[in-house]
N, C-alpha and C positions, 0 to 999 in steps of 0.2 A: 257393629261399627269397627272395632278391634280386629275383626280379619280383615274387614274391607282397605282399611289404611293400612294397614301391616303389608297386603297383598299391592296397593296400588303407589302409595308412597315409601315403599320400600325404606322404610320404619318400622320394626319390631316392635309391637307394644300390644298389649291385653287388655279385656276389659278394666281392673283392677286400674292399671296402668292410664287406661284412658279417664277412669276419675278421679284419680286424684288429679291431671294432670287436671281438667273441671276445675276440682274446687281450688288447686294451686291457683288458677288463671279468672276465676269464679268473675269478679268484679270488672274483668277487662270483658270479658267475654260478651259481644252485644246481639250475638244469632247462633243460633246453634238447631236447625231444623231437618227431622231426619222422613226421608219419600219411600213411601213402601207401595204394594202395591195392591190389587182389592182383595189378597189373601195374607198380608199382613206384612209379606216377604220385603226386606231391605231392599230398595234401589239402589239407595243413593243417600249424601247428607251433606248439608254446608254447614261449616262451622266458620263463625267471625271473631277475630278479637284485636281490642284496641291495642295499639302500638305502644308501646313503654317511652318514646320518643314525643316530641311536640308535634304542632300541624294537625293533629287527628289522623291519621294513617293507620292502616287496620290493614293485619294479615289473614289468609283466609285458606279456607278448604273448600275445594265443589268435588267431590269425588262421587262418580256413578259407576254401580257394576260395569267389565266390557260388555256384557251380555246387553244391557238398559240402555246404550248409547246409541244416539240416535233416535231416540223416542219420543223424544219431548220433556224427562225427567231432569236434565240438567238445566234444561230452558227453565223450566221454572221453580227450580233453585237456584238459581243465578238471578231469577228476577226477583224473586224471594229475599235475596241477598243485597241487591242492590237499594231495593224499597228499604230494605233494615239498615244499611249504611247510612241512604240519605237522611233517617230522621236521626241518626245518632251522631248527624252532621260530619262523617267521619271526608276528608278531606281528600284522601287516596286509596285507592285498593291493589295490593300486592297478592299476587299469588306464586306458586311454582307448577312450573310444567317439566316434566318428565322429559328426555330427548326423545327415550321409545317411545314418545303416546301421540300419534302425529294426528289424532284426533283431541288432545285436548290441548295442544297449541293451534289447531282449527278454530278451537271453540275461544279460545283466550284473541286469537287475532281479532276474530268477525266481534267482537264484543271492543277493541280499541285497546287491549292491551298490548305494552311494546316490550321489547327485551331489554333487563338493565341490566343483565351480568348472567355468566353461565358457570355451572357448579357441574361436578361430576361426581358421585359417589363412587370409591373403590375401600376396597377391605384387602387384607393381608391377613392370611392362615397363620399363625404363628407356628401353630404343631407340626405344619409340615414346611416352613421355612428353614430353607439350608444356606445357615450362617456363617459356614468355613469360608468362602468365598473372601469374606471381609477380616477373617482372622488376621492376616499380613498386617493389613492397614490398620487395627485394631493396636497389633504390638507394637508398631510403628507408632500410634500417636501414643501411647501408653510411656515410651524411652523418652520422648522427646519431653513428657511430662515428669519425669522423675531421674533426668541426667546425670 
């Protein structure tokens, strides 16, 4: 499950990592079901958990290999999910979609989810950022602070 998120929510995280983060969230957590397939192998997995906020709202994971899409495997973790919502009477369901995965904003539309805001992930190299550039402006605010 630790590669699978790592590789598809471009989140780095390890087994290790993925339980504590479990028992950290242990109590909110109201689904957590993983699809393999008739040789034992990972699909896929939905994990649910409740919001820290009122209303009941629940954030979620459906994440399927690219390989398993298309097959039926998200289908029914997704309906897996939704059955487990409704008895946990959860009020709203959140998830995120990826901009590259123009398959699982297919799967999020056809199911009635709508867009509330758009996020971008970007990283900055530190080792190899060249910070001369800003030196000027650096000594510049630097005088203006000690006149």
């Amino acid at each position: 499950m630790a590669d699978l998120f790592t590789r598809e929510q471009d989140e780095p995280t390890t087994a290790p990592g993925l339980r504590d983060d479990y028992e950290a969230h242990r109590e909110r957590i109201f689904r957590l079901l993983v699809a393999e397939d008739e040789r034992g192998e990972l699909l896929g997995f939905n994990w649910a958990t409740h919001s820290r906020f009122a209303g009941r709202p629940a954030y979620c994971y459906l994440i399927v290999k690219p390989a398993q899409r298309g097959r039926g495997a998200g289908r029914l973790l997704y309906d897996d999910l939704e059955e487990a919502a409704r008895r946990a009477q959860v009020s709203q369901l959140q998830i995120s979609v990826r901009d590259d995965c123009p398959q699982g904003r297919a799967f999020a539309d056809r199911r009635g989810f709508v867009e509330q805001r758009r996020s971008i992930g970007m990283t900055l190299d530190l080792r190899a950022f060249d910070d001369r550039p800003y030196d000027e402006i650096i000594a510049r605010l630097e005088a203006a602070e000690n006149p």
